[in-house]
C-alpha positions in Angstrom: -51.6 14.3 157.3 -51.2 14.5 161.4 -48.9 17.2 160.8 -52.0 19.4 158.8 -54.0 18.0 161.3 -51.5 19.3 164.8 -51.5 22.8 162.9 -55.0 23.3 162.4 -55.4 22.0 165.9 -52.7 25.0 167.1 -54.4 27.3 165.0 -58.3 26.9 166.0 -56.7 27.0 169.9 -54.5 30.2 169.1 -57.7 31.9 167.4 -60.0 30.8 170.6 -57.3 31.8 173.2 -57.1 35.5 171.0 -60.9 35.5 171.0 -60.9 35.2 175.2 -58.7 38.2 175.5 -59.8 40.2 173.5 -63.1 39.6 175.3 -61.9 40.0 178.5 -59.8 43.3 177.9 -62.4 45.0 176.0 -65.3 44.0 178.2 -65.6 46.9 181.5 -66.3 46.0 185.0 -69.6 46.3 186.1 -69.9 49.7 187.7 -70.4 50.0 191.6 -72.7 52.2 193.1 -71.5 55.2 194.0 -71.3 55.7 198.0 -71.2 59.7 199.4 -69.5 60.4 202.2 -71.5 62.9 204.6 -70.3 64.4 207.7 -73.0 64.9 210.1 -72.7 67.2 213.4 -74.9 69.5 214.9 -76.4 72.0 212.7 -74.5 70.8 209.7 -74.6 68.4 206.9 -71.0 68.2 205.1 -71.2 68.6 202.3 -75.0 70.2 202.7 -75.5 69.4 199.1 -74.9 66.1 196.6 -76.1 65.8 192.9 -76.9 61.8 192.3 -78.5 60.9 188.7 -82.1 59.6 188.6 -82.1 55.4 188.7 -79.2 54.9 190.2 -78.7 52.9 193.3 -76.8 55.4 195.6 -75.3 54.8 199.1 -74.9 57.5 202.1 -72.6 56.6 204.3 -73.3 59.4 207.2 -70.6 59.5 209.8 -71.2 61.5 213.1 -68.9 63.7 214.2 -71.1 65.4 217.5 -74.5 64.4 218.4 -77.1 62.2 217.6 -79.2 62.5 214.2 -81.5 61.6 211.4 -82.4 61.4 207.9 -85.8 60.1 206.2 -87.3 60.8 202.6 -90.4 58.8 201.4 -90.3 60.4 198.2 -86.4 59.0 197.7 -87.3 55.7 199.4 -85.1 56.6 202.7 -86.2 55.2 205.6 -85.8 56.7 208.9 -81.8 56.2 209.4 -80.1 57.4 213.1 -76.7 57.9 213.3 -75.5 58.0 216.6 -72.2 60.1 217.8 -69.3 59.1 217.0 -70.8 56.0 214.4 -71.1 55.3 210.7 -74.4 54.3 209.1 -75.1 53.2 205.3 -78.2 53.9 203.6 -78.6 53.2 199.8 -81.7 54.2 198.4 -82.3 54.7 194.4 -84.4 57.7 193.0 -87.2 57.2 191.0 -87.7 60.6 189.7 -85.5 64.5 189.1 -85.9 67.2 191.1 -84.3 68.7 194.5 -85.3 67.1 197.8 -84.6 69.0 201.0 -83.5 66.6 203.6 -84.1 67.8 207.6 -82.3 66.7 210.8 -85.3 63.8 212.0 -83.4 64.2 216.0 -83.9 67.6 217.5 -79.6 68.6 217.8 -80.6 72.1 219.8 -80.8 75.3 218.8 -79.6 75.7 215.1 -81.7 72.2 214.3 -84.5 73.9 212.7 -81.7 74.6 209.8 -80.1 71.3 209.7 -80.9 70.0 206.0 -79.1 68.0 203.4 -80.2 68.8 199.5 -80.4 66.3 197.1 -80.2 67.3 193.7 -81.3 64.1 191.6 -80.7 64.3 187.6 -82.1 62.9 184.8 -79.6 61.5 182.2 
């Protein structure tokens, strides 16, 4: 009778053990937000256009390469975000709603500042 008992025992702890992988190799990691890279110097945004989907937290992680410069967008809940020469700033924001939003240079960079921008193209899913 112990020995029925010792199997069953193995088996229930063989089936739970199978049960936990099989959880654990089927379940996906919870995704991260996505972070863009933008170079920022004067005149230029690079890239000068990203595409980000609608409800997503996103981050911008705007580097400067020459000069001091800005960003803000109170329709894509950025605040007003300096980046200074030479230094690396993060801004995650997430958009509430589609549609292309044109992003200008908030620091006056000189003479080709006026056509400083950065598009956002947000999507819906």
């Amino acid at each position: 009778m112990q020995r029925i008992l010792t199997r069953t025992g193995a088996l229930v702890a063989a089936a739970i053990v199978s049960a936990v992988i099989g959880v654990a190799l089927t379940s996906s990691p919870a995704a991260a937000h996505p972070t863009v890279d933008i170079a920022v110097s004067n005149w230029k945004f690079v890239p000068a256009k990203i595409t980000i989907p609608v409800g997503e937290p996103t981050t911008l992680r705007l580097t400067s390469t020459g000069g001091v410069h800005g960003i803000q967008s109170d329709e894509l809940g950025i605040p007003l975000t300096t980046v200074a020469n030479g230094k690396t700033v993060e801004v995650t924001f997430t958009p509430k709603k589609a549609g292309t939003y044109v992003l200008h240079c908030m620091v006056f960079c000189g003479s080709g500042h006026a056509d400083m921008a950065l598009t956002i193209e947000v999507t819906s899913p």
